[in-house]
C-alpha positions, -999 to +999 in steps of 0.1 A: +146-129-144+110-135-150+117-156-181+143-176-159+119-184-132+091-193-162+119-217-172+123-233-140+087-235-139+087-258-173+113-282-161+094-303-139+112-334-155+150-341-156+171-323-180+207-322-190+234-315-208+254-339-233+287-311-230+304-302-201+314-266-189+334-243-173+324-214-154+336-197-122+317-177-099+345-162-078+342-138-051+349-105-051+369-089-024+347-062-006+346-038+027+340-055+057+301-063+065+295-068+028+268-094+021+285-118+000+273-148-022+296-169-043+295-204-057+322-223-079+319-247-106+342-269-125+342-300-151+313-322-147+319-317-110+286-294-104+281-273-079+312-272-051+299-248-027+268-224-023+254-203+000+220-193-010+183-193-001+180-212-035+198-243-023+170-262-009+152-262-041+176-270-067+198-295-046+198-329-054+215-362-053+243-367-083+230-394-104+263-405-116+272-432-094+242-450-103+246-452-141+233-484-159+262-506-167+260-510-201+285-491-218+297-506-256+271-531-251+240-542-273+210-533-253+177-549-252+143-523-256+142-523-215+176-519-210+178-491-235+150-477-214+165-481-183+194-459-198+173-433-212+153-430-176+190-423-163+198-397-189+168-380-181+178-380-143+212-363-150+198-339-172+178-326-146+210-327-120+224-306-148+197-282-149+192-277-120+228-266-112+222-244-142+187-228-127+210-222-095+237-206-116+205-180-126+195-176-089+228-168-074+238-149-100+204-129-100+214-121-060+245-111-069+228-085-092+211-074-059+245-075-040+259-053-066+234-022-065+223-026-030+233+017-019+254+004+007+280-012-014+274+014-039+288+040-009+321+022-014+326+016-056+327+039-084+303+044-106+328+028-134+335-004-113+292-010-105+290-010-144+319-030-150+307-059-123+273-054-139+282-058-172+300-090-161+270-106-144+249-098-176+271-118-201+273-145-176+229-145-170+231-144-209+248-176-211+231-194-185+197-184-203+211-194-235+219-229-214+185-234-200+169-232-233+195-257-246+186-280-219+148-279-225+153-287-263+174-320-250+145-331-224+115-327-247+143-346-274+150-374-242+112-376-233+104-382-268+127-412-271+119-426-238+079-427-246+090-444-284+112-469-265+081-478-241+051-478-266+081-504-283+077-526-249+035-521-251+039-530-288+054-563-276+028-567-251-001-559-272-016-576-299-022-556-333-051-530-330-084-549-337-108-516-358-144-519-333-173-512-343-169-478-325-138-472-356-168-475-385-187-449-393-228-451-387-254-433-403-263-419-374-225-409-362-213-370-368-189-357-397-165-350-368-168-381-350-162-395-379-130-381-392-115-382-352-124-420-354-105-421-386-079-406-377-071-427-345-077-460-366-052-446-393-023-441-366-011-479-364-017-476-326-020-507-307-047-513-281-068-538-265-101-543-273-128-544-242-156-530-258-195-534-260-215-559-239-200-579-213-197-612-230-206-641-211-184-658-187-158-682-196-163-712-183-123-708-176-125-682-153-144-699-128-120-724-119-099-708-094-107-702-056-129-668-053-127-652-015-162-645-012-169-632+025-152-624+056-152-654+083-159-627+114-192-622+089-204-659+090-221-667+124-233-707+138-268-691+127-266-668+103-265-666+064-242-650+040-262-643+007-239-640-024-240-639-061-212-651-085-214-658-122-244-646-121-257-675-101-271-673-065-255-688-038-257-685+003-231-698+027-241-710+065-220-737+085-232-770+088-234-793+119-197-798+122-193-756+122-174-757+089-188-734+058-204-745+031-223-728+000-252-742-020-279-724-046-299-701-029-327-712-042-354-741-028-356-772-054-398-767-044-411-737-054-379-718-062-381-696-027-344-677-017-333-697+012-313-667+028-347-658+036-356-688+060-331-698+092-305-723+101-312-748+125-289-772+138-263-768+105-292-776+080-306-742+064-348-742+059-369-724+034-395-702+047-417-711+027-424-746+033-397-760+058-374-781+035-341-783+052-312-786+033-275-796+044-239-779+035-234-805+005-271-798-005-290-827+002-326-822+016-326-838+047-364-823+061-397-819+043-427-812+064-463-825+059-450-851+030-433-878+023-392-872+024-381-874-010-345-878-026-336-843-039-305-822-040-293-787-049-263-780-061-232-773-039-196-754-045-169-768-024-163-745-001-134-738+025-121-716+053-086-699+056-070-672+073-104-655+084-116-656+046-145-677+029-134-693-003-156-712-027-147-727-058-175-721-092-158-738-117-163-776-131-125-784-130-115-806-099-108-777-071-069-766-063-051-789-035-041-752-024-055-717-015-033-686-021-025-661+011-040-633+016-026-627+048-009-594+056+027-587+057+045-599+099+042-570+116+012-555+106-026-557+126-060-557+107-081-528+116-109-533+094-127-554+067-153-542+047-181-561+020-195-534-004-219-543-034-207-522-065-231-515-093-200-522-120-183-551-142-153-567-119-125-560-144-137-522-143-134-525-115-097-543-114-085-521-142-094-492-120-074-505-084-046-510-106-041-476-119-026-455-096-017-426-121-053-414-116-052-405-080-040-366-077-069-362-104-098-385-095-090-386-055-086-349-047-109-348-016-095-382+001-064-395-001-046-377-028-056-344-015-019-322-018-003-345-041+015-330-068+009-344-103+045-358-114+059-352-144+065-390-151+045-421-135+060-451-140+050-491-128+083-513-124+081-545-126+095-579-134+093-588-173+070-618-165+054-604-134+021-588-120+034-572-088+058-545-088+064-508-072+047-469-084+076-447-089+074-418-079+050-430-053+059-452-025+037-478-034+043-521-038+011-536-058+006-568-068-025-588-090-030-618-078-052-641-102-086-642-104-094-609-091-070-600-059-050-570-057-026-563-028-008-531-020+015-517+008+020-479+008+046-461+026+028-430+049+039-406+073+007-391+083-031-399+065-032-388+034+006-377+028+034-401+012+063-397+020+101-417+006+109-431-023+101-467-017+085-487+007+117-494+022+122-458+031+090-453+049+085-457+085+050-467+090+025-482+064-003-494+055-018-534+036-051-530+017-066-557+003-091-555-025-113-582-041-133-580-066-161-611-070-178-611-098-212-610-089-228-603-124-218-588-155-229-553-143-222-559-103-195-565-083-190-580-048-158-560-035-142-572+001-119-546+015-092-554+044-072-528+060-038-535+082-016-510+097+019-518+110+015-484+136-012-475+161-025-506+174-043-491+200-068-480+173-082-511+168-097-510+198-116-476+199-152-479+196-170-471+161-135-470+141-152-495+120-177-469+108-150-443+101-130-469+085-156-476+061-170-438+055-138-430+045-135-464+021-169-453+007-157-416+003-129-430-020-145-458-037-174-427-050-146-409-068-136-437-086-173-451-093-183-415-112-159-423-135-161-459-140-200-459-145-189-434-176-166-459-186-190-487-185-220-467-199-201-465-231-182-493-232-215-509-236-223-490-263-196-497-282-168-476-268-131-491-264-121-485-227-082-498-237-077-479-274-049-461-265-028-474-232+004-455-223+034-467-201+022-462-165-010-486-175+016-517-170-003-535-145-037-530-160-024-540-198-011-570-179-042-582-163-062-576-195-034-601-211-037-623-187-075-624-182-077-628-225-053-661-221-078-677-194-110-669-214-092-684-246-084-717-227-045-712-230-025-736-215+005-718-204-008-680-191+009-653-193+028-633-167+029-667-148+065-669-138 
């Protein structure tokens, strides 16, 4: 039995059968009071009835019904993968039934030489029930080890049918610097570096110094602060492109955003006041308006002089300004949580990494029961297979076998809804199926090629009544901060070497969908593409 239960153990995946068998458990008459277990099986029907401690762990839904309908046709790579992903689900209805088969038979072992019964049966009857239990273990065993030969063969073709869908999404593997040999590099860094460049894989190619921005990227509408954050007479200091900026309202309350920095003497104006919608340098009293104009100069003659300006708008309690030199968009995107659910907290944070580290990070979720063990992934198991389901030309979609929706949203904006029962626990097997859930909001300004700007919002659709209890803000945000330090250990490694030459995307796999996707997308808007991808 050990090597059964080390067998169950293994199959943490699906697995199946591709033949069908027949074998009946049936039950044996006894003497009244005699602790019975029987179970019956039949063609392809599974398990018919059982009545065993084991049940609750091997009993699961029969994946029949939901076969892909594609019998005797041609299928396309995701099709074909949507059928393998289905084959990998019955095996592991098959197996189990098979795991259960051990189980039951192993209690009916037990049944068999518990002294009680014994009392009752000849010695030549215990042996000849034994030696039928035996020949029937033996050929369950023998059908567990067949089924983990045909899951590691199904696995196998699944991952070949999705690095077929990356190939597609991929461009051909560019060799990086980090590929070539230096003087200075080891005999076995060498030969691994060799070996990965001779292995055809395909990757993208982020590596070395951030280069500078495109001027492409900049023309799109960046959410840059929160509105409850921006008072009549306060200031809201920000850096984007690696430009300085600072937002204040002007005379007729709206928000605007010019240079932070005095056409004088170069002083940061955050550091003066606002009086009457026109912010002043402390340095020497120049007052300048939201479009930029200098409408005060103290001691001297007023001259003509402007500093630049961003057009700058308010919507649905968020700051937007637009940095680019392309006419702005007639229209903002939402950012608005889902009807039904409250905000409960929104947070501004100033991250010491590159913003599509950072993006490339929010998107993964496969990380979490590895990187987030002390937050909100403490508990989870580590599943055998993560997968990220989306639409052909999308960037949104759903975590299986998390219940998680996430969704990109161009230039740096990534929404998710997650499906919770309690903090920190997940719980159904879509978004749909949970009861209570909660929005986040995540975005990611870049500040500079080495900092980023990150505003978080939280909503709940449950417990209202927490909004209102004093200091949940600060809880709110201790907890954000606990999280967002688990990811920044590792991203800082990842940036630390990607700037020394280092490819952070040599070798992605299937559940880095979303991520592959942005990098695609972000590649088309720094080449100037017309048509981007994933636009649909």
């Amino acid at each position: 039995m050990n090597a059964a239960v080390f067998s169950a153990s293994a199959l943490s995946l699906p697995i199946s059968f591709s033949k069908t068998r027949s074998s009946y458990l049936s039950r044996k008459k006894g003497v009244k009071g005699e602790f019975r277990v029987y179970a019956v099986f039949g063609d392809e029907s599974g398990l018919v009835e059982k009545k065993s401690q084991w049940r609750p762990l091997f009993d699961v839904e029969d994946p029949r019904s939901k076969a892909p309908p594609y019998k005797g046709k041609f299928l396309d790579v995701n099709q074909a993968i949507e059928v393998a992903r289905f084959d990998i689900q019955y095996l592991d209805w098959r197996a189990r039934q098979d795991l259960l088969t051990i189980m039951i038979l192993h209690d009916k072992v037990v049944d068999v030489l518990n002294p009680l019964a014994r009392e009752y049966k000849s010695i030549g009857t215990v042996k000849k029930e034994l030696a039928g239990l035996q020949e029937e273990l033996l050929k369950a065993h023998q059908q567990v080890h067949i089924s983990e030969a045909r899951v590691s063969t199904a696995l196998d073709k699944l991952a070949h049918m999705e690095e077929l869908v990356n190939d597609r999404l991929l461009p051909g593997r560019v060799v990086t610097d980090l590929d070539k040999p230096s003087s200075s590099t080891s005999t076995s860094t060498i030969e691994l570096d060799r070996e990965k460049t001779n292995t055809g894989t395909k990757s993208l190619n982020v590596s070395g110094p951030v280069p500078r921005y495109s001027p492409n990227l900049k023309n799109f509408w960046y959410p840059v602060a929160f509105t409850a954050d921006l008072k009549q007479y306060t200031m809201v200091p920000i850096e984007c492109f690696e430009q300085p900026w600072v937002i204040f309202k002007g005379e007729d309350g709206k928000p605007g955003c010019v240079r932070n920095t005095c056409a004088h003497r170069a002083c940061p104006l955050d550091l003066g006041t606002v009086n009457e919608g026109r912010i002043q340098c402390p340095y020497h009293g120049w007052e300048y308006s939201t479009d930029g104009e200098c409408k005060k100069m103290p001691s001297t003659k007023l001259l003509k002089v402007k500093i630049k300006s961003l057009p700058c708008l308010e919507q649905e309690g968020m700051i937007w300004i637009w940095p680019g030199s392309d006419p702005p968009s007639p229209t903002l995107p939402s950012l608005q949580p889902p009807s039904g659910f409250v905000i409960h907290a929104e947070l501004v944070m100033e991250l010491p990494v590159e913003h599509g580290l950072l993006l490339d990070n929010l998107l993964d979720l496969a990380h979490a029961p590895f990187t987030h063990t002390s937050t909100f992934a403490k508990g989870w198991t580590v599943p055998s297979l993560v997968k990220f389901l989306t639409p052909s030309s999308g960037l949104q979609g759903y975590w299986d076998p998390y219940p998680i929706d996430m969704e990109f949203k161009p230039p740096c904006i990534v929404l998710s809804t997650i499906g919770i029962s309690k903090p920190g626990k997940l719980e159904g097997k879509s978004t749909k199926q949970c009861a209570t859930h909660l929005h986040q909001l995540h975005v990611c300004l870049p500040s500079s090629k080495n900092k980023t700007r990150l505003l978080y919002r939280m909503s709940l659709d449950f417990a209202p009544i927490l909004k209102n209890l004093p200091f949940m803000e600060h809880l709110w945000r201790h907890f954000a901060e606990q999280v967002l330090n688990e990811d920044l250990r590792l991203v800082l490694g990842q940036q630390e070497r990607m700037l020394n030459g280092a490819n952070i995307w040599n070798l992605p796999v299937a559940y880095d969908k979303l991520g592959v996707r942005y990098r695609l997308w972000r590649n088309a808007v720094d080449r100037g593409d017309e048509k981007l991808p994933f636009s649909d």
